[in-house]
N, C-alpha and C positions, 0 to 999 in steps of 0.2 A: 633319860641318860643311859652310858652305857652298862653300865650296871644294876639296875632297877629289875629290866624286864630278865634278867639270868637269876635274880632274887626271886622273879616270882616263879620262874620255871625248877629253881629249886626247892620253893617250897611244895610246888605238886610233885616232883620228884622223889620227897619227904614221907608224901604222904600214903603213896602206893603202899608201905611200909605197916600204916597203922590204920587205914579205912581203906575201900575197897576204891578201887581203881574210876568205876563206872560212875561215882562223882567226883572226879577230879581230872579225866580229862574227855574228848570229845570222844561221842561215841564209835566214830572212825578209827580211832588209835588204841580204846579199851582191851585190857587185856587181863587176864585170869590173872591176881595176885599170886597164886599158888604154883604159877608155872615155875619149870625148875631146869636145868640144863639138859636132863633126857625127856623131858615132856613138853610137848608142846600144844596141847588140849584147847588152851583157852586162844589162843593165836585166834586172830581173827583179820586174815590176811585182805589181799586184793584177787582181782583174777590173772594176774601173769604165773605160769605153770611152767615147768621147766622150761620148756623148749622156747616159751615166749623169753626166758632170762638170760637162756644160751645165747640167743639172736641177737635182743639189746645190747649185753657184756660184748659178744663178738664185737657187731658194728662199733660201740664205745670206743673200745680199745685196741681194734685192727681193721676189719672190714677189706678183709684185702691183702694184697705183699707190698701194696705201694707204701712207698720209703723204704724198701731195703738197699733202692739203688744209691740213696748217700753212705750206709755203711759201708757196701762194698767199695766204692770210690775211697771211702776214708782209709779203709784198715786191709781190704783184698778180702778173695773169699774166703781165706781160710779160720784167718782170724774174723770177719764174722759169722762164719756158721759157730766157731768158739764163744762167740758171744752170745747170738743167740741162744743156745743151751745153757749157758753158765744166767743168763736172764730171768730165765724161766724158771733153774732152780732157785737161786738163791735170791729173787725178785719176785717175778709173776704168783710160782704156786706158795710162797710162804705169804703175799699181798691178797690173794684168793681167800686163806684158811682166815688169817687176821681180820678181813672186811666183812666175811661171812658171819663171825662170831660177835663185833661191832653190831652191825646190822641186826643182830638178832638179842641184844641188849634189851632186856625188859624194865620198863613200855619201850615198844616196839616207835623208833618217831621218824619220821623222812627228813627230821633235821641234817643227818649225816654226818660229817667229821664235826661241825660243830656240836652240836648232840652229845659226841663221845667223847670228847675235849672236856665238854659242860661238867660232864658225869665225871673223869677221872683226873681233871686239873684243875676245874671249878668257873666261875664266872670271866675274871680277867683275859685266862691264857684261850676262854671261850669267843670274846669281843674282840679278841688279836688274830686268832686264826679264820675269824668268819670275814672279816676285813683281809687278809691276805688269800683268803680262796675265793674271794670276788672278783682281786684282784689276778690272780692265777688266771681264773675261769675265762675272764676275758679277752686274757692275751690269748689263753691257750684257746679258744676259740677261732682267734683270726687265724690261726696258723692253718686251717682244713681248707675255706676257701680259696686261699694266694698258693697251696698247693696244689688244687684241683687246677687251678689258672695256666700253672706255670705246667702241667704236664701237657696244654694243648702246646704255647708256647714255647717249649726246649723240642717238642717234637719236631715243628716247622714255623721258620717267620712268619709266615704266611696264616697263623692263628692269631696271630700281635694282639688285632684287635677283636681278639675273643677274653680277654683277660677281664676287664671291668666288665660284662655280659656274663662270664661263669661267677666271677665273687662277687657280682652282687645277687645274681641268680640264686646259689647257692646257701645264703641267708636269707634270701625272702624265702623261697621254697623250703626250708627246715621251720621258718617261724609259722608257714604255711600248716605242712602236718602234724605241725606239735600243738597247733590249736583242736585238733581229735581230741578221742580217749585216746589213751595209752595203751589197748588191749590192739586197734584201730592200728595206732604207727608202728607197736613192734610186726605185726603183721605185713605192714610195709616194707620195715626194714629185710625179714626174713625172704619177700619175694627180690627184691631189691641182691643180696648176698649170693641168691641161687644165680642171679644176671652177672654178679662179677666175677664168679668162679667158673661157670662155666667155659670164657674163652682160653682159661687158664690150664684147665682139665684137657681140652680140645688138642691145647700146645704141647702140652706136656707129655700124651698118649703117640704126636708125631714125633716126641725128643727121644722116644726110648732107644732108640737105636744107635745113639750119638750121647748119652751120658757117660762114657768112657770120656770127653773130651770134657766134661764138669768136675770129675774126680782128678785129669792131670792138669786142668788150674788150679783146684785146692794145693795140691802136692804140691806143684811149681812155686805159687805162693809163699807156703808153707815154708821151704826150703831157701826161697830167697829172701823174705822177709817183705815185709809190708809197705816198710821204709813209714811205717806212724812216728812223727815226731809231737811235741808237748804244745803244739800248735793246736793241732788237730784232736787230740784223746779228751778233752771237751766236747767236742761238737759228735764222737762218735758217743762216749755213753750217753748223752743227751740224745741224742737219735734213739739209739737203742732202749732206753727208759720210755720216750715219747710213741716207738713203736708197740711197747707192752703198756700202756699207764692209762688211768681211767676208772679202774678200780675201786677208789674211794671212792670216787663222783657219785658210785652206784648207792650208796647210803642215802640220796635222793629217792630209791624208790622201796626202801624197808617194807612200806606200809601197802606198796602192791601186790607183793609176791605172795602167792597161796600157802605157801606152808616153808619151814626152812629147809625141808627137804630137797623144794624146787630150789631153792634159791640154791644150794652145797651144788648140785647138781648141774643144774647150770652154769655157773661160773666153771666150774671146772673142768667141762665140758667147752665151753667157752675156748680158756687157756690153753688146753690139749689142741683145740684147733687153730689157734691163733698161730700155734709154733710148727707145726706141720704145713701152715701153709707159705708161713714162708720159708722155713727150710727148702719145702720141694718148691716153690715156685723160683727162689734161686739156683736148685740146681740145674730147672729147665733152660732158664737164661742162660747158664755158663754152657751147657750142651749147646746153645748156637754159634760159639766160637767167640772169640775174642772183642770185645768191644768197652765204650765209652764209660759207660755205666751213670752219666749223665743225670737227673732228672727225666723220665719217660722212657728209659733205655729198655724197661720191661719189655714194652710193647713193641720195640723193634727187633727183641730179641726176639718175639712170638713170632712177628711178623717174617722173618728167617723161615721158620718150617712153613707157613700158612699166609703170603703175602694178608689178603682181609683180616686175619687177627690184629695188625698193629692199627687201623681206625678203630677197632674194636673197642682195646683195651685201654687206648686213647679215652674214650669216652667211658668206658666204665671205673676209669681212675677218678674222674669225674666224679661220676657215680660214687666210687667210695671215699671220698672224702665228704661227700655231700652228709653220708651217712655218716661219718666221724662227728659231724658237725650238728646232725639235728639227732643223735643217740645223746650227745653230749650235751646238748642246749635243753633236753627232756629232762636232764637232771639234774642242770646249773639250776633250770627257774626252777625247781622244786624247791632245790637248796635256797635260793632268794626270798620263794613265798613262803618256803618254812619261817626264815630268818626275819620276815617283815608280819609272820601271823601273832596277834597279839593273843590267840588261844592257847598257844603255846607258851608263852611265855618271854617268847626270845625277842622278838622285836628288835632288831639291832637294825632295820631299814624300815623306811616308812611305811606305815600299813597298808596303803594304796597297793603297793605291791603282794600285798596277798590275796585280791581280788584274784578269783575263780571265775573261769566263763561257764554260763547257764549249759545245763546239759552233759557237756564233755565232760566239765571239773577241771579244765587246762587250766595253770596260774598265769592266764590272759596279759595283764599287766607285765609282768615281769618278763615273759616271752617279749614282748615288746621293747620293753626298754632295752634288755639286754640285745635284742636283733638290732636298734637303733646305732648300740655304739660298736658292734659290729661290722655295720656298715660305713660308719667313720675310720676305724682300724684297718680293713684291707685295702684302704684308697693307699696308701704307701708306703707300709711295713714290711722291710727285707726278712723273707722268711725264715733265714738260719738267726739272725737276732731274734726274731720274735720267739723262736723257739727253745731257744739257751737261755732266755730270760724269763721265761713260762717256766721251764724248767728248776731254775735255780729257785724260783718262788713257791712253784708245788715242794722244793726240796723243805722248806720251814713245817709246811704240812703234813709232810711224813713223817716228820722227826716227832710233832706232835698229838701226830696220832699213834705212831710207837711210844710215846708215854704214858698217853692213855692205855693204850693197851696192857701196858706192865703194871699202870697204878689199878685197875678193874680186875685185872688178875689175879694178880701176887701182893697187892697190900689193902684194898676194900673189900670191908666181909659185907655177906650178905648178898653181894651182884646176883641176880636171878637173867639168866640168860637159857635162851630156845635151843640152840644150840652152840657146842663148844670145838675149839681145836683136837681131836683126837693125841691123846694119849696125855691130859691134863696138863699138870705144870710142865712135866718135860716136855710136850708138844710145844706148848708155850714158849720155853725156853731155846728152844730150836727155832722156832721164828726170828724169835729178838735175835740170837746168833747167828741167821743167814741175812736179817736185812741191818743189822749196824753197820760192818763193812761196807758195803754198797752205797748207803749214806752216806757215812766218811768218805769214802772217794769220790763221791758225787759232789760234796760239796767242797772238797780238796781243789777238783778241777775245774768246778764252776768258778769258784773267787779267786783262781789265777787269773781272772781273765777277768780286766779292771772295768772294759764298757757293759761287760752282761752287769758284775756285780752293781755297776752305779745305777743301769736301768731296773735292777730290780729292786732296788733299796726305794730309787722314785717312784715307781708304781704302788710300792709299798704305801710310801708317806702321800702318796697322792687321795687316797682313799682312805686311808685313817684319817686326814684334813677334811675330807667328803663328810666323813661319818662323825665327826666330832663338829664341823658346822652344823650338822644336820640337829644332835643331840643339845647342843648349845641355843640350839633355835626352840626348841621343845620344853627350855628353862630350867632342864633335870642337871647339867654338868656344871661342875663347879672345879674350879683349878688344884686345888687337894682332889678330888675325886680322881681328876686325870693323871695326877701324878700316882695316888696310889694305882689307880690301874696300868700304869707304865712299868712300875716295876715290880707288882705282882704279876703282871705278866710275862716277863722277862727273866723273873725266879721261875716260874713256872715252867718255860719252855728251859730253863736250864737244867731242867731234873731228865731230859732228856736226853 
């Protein structure tokens, strides 16, 4: 049932407490009882070192400038380079400092948002959010290939029939390298990152003589106004969230990172670059003069100073969404074979899926499954719905992971964590302050808009129906059970 195996993950949780860690849970995850938030002694990480964390975070959660051409369309450049920066504060770096300090929650577990849920809202609000970040993971999944697609496609008709060839290409080949180790694909990814920046670099060194004509589009804009109507201010913060978000996913690999040093490190390094490149990679566009801003518009902006840049970046948009797609599939199936391993406790999907392949350690099975219903999803999902409805779904997720985070903060004694948000409760309390806003309006403008909200309420009950036939087949659920976990759940995510 679904409350059983979060009983038994909290009784080893319990126990860290009064015997020593090294019998109670596997020796992969063991960790010095004694650690304390400026020591980290007993950590007994993996081998991803910073720069393997930088690469991963990148690829996750940018890999690229592709997708700033729908903000610009939506809102003009001026109001998105405004957004972009207002992102990054009060979004990215406070999502950075909060996941770093999750992640490093002791015992250290590559459960991830579930995990931190488990710990600071308990079992219920645990079996609600693992079911809605499957469901998330999914969609938000399909959204990397139908975009890789669609940048051969809005280029020239004449790629038409490249579209089912790059999305399905683009999930076998992610399901492909993520059967490696993980020291093995972030290494991939990192050579992979240096191939999509460069024709970017290349573009940008010819624009310098012509960025006077980047700065009086900002101004122009600026002064005329955007003309964003309450149609459209959905689909851009949702853009803009989906060009920085990823973040939490990264709680899939707790258990790799060498020390939390790499991990602070990393990520923030990450973010610092994620934003610089698209800042400059849009002002180079706008220095080509006036144009569509399209889907793929990047590349024929380049292609302006450097005819061969636009095949280029053609193909390396490709490229970076491919990497969207298999950084992010490296930390959904963790998060699945966390969620179905019965060592842990959690168990909330079938065990089957915490099968490990011999050698690598990849969680084989669930790479699988999840590549399978991927490749059902991009047969004919319009990418701006798939993506406002991913969206609004990760938005339940935030919110309960900002609870977590307040309740492991500021109301549970005892939390032993690696390391902390700088400058204690008030760092803390500057987080919560810069991302409630952002939520509220995020979910403000997601549920004006009645076909996202109904598609993600079904995705929702589509996989709680999943997971509750699943558990009623195992003989554990019983009709009081489901009810009280309905609306302990439901309390739970209200203290949010």
């Amino acid at each position: 049932m679904l409350s059983d195996p979060l009983l038994a993950m909290e009784s080893c949780e319990n126990s860290i407490y009064t015997i020593s860690t090294q019998d109670t849970l596997p020796s992969s995850m063991a960790l010095s009882s004694s650690s304390s938030e400026s020591s980290h002694d007993g950590f007994r990480g993996g081998g991803l070192r910073a720069k393997h964390v930088a690469a991963i975070a990148f690829a996750l959660t940018s890999a690229g400038p592709f997708g700033i051409e729908s903000c610009v369309r939506t809102a003009g450049p001026a109001w998105c380079l405004v957004g972009l920066l207002c992102t990054f504060v009060f979004y990215t770096f406070p999502e950075i400092l909060m996941t770093s300090e999750l992640m490093m929650v002791s015992p250290v577990c590559n459960g991830g948002v579930v995990y931190w849920v488990k710990r600071g809202l308990g079992k219920p609000a645990a079996a609600f959010v693992s079911l809605n970040m499957v469901a998330y993971a999914v969609l938000g999944l399909a959204t990397y290939p139908t975009l890789a697609a669609r940048y051969f496609k809005d280029i020239d008709e004449g790629y038409t029939w490249l579209t089912p060839v790059v999305c399905y290409g683009v999930v076998l080949l992610g399901f492909v390298v993520n059967l490696f180790n993980l020291e093995f694909a972030t290494s991939v990814y990192m050579v992979m990152l240096v191939a999509i920046l460069v024709p970017f670099a290349i573009g940008l060194g010819l624009s310098w003589g012509t960025w006077h004509v980047a700065v009086d589009a900002i101004i122009a804009t600026r002064e005329r106004g955007a003309g964003l109507t309450a149609e459209n201010v959905n689909l851009l913060i949702s853009t803009m969230l989906w060009l920085n978000t990823g973040w939490d996913a990264l709680g899939g690999l707790a258990k790799e990172v060498s020390s939390p040093r790499a991990l602070v490190v990393g990520l923030s390094s990450s973010g610092v670059a994620g934003l610089v490149a698209y800042v400059v990679c849009m002002l180079g566009a706008l220095a080509a003069g006036p144009g569509s801003w399209d889907d793929g518009y990047l590349a024929v902006a380049y292609g302006r100073f450097w005819e061969p840049l636009e095949p280029i970046i053609v193909v390396m948009g490709a490229v970076s969404n491919f990497l969207l797609f298999a950084s992010s599939l490296s930390c959904v199936s963790r998060l699945i074979q966390a969620m179905a391993d019965p060592e842990l406790g959690l168990q909330l999907l079938p065990s089957f899926l915490a099968q490990r392949m011999p050698g690598s350690g990849a969680p084989a099975t669930a790479l699988f499954a999840i590549s399978a219903l991927e490749l059902l999803l991009v047969s004919g999902f319009d990418f701006e719905y798939l993506l406002q409805v991913s969206t609004l779904l990760h938005v339940f997720v935030f919110w309960a992971t900002l609870a977590s985070f307040t309740q492991l903060r500021f109301r549970q004694q005892g939390v032993e964590r690696l390391w902390g948000v700088p400058g204690g409760r008030w760092g803390a309390a500057a987080v919560l302050c810069a991302r409630v806003p952002v939520l509220t309006l995020l979910c403000a403008c997601a549920c004006a808009v009645p076909s996202v909200l109904i598609g993600a309420l079904a995705f929702n009950f589509l996989f709680l129906f999943l997971a509750v036939g699943w558990a009623w087949h195992r003989g554990g659920l019983s009709m009081s059970a489901l009810r009280e976990l309905d609306s302990d759940a439901l309390a739970a995510l209200g203290t949010a």
